[in-house]
SEBADREN-339320 format. One record per residue (C-alpha): residue in one letter; x, y, z; residue number from 1. Coordinates in pm, whole numbers. Layout:
# residues N
aa = a, px = X, py = Y, pz = Z, i = NUM
...
//
This chain:
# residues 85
aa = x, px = 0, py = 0, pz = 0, i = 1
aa = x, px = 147, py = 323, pz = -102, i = 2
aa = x, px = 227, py = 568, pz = 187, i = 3
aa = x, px = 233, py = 945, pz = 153, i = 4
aa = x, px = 547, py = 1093, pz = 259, i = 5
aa = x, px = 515, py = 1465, pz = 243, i = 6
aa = x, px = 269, py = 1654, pz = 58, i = 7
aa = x, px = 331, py = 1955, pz = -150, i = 8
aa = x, px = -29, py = 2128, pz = -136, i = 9
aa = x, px = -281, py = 2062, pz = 93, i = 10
aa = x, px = -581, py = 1851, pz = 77, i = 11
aa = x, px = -924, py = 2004, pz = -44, i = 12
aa = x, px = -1102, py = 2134, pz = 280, i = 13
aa = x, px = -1521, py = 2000, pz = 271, i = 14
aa = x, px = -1732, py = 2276, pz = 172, i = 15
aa = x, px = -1976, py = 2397, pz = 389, i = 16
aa = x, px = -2361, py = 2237, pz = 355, i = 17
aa = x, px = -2463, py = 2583, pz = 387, i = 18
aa = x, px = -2224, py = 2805, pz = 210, i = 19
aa = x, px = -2472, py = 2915, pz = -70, i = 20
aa = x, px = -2794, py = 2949, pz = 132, i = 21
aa = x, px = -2909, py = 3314, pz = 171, i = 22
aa = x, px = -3073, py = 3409, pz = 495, i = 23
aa = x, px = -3417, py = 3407, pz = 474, i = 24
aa = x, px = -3597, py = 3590, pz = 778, i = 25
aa = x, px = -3940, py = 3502, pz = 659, i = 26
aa = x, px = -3842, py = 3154, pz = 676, i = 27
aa = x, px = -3655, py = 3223, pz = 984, i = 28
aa = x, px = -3946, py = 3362, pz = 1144, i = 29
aa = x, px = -4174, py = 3059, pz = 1045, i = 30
aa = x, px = -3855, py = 2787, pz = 1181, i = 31
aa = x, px = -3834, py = 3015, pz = 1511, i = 32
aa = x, px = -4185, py = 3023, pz = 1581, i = 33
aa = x, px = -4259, py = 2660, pz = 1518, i = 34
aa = x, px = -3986, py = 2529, pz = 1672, i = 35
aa = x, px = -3943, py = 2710, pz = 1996, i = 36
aa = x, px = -4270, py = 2721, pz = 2098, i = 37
aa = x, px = -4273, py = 2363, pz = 2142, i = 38
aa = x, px = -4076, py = 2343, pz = 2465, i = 39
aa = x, px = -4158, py = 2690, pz = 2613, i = 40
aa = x, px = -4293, py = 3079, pz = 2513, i = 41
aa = x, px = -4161, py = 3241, pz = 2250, i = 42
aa = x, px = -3904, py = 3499, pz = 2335, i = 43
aa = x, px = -3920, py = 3857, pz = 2212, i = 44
aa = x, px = -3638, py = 3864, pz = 1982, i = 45
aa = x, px = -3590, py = 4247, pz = 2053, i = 46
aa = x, px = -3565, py = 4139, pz = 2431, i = 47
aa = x, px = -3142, py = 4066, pz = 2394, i = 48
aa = x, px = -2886, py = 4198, pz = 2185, i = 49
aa = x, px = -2722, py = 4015, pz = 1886, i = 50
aa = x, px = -2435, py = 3941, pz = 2142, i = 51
aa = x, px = -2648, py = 3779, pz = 2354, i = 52
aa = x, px = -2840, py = 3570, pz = 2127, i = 53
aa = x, px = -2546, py = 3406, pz = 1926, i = 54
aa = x, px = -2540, py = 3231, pz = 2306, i = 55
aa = x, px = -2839, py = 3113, pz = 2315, i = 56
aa = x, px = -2905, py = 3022, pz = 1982, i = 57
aa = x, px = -2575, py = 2790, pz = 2000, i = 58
aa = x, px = -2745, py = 2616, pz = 2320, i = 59
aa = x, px = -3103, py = 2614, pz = 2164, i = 60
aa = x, px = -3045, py = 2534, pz = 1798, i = 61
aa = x, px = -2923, py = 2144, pz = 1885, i = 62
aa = x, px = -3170, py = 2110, pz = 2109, i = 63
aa = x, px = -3437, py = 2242, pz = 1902, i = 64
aa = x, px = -3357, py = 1971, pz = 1598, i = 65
aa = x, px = -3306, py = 2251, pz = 1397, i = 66
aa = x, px = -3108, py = 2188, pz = 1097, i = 67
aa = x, px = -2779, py = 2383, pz = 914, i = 68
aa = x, px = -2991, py = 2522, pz = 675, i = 69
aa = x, px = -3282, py = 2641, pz = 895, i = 70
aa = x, px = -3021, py = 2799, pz = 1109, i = 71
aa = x, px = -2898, py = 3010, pz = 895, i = 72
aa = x, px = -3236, py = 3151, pz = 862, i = 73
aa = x, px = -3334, py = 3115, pz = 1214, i = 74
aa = x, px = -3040, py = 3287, pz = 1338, i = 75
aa = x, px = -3075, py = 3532, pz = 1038, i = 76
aa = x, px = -3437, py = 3640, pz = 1167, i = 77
aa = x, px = -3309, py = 3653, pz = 1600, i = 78
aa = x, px = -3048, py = 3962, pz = 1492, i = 79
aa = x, px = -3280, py = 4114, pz = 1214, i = 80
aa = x, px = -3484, py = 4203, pz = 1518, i = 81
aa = x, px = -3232, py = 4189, pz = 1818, i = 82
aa = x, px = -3195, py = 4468, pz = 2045, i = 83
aa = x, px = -2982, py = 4774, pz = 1911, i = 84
aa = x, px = -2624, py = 4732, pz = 2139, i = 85
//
Protein backbone atom coordinates (compact mmCIF):
# COMPACT_ATOMS: atom_id res chain seq x y z
CA UNK A 1 0.00 0.00 0.00
CA UNK A 2 1.47 3.23 -1.02
CA UNK A 3 2.27 5.68 1.87
CA UNK A 4 2.33 9.45 1.53
CA UNK A 5 5.47 10.93 2.59
CA UNK A 6 5.15 14.65 2.43
CA UNK A 7 2.69 16.54 0.58
CA UNK A 8 3.31 19.55 -1.50
CA UNK A 9 -0.29 21.28 -1.36
CA UNK A 10 -2.81 20.62 0.93
CA UNK A 11 -5.81 18.51 0.77
CA UNK A 12 -9.24 20.04 -0.44
CA UNK A 13 -11.02 21.34 2.80
CA UNK A 14 -15.21 20.00 2.71
CA UNK A 15 -17.32 22.76 1.72
CA UNK A 16 -19.76 23.97 3.89
CA UNK A 17 -23.61 22.37 3.55
CA UNK A 18 -24.63 25.83 3.87
CA UNK A 19 -22.24 28.05 2.10
CA UNK A 20 -24.72 29.15 -0.70
CA UNK A 21 -27.94 29.49 1.32
CA UNK A 22 -29.09 33.14 1.71
CA UNK A 23 -30.73 34.09 4.95
CA UNK A 24 -34.17 34.07 4.74
CA UNK A 25 -35.97 35.90 7.78
CA UNK A 26 -39.40 35.02 6.59
CA UNK A 27 -38.42 31.54 6.76
CA UNK A 28 -36.55 32.23 9.84
CA UNK A 29 -39.46 33.62 11.44
CA UNK A 30 -41.74 30.59 10.45
CA UNK A 31 -38.55 27.87 11.81
CA UNK A 32 -38.34 30.15 15.11
CA UNK A 33 -41.85 30.23 15.81
CA UNK A 34 -42.59 26.60 15.18
CA UNK A 35 -39.86 25.29 16.72
CA UNK A 36 -39.43 27.10 19.96
CA UNK A 37 -42.70 27.21 20.98
CA UNK A 38 -42.73 23.63 21.42
CA UNK A 39 -40.76 23.43 24.65
CA UNK A 40 -41.58 26.90 26.13
CA UNK A 41 -42.93 30.79 25.13
CA UNK A 42 -41.61 32.41 22.50
CA UNK A 43 -39.04 34.99 23.35
CA UNK A 44 -39.20 38.57 22.12
CA UNK A 45 -36.38 38.64 19.82
CA UNK A 46 -35.90 42.47 20.53
CA UNK A 47 -35.65 41.39 24.31
CA UNK A 48 -31.42 40.66 23.94
CA UNK A 49 -28.86 41.98 21.85
CA UNK A 50 -27.22 40.15 18.86
CA UNK A 51 -24.35 39.41 21.42
CA UNK A 52 -26.48 37.79 23.54
CA UNK A 53 -28.40 35.70 21.27
CA UNK A 54 -25.46 34.06 19.26
CA UNK A 55 -25.40 32.31 23.06
CA UNK A 56 -28.39 31.13 23.15
CA UNK A 57 -29.05 30.22 19.82
CA UNK A 58 -25.75 27.90 20.00
CA UNK A 59 -27.45 26.16 23.20
CA UNK A 60 -31.03 26.14 21.64
CA UNK A 61 -30.45 25.34 17.98
CA UNK A 62 -29.23 21.44 18.85
CA UNK A 63 -31.70 21.10 21.09
CA UNK A 64 -34.37 22.42 19.02
CA UNK A 65 -33.57 19.71 15.98
CA UNK A 66 -33.06 22.51 13.97
CA UNK A 67 -31.08 21.88 10.97
CA UNK A 68 -27.79 23.83 9.14
CA UNK A 69 -29.91 25.22 6.75
CA UNK A 70 -32.82 26.41 8.95
CA UNK A 71 -30.21 27.99 11.09
CA UNK A 72 -28.98 30.10 8.95
CA UNK A 73 -32.36 31.51 8.62
CA UNK A 74 -33.34 31.15 12.14
CA UNK A 75 -30.40 32.87 13.38
CA UNK A 76 -30.75 35.32 10.38
CA UNK A 77 -34.37 36.40 11.67
CA UNK A 78 -33.09 36.53 16.00
CA UNK A 79 -30.48 39.62 14.92
CA UNK A 80 -32.80 41.14 12.14
CA UNK A 81 -34.84 42.03 15.18
CA UNK A 82 -32.32 41.89 18.18
CA UNK A 83 -31.95 44.68 20.45
CA UNK A 84 -29.82 47.74 19.11
CA UNK A 85 -26.24 47.32 21.39
Amino acid sequence: MPVISERTTDPPKPESPVADVKPDIVIGQRVFTNQCSKCHDLPDPAKYNTERWDGILRTMIPRAGISRVNEVHVTAYVKANAKSN
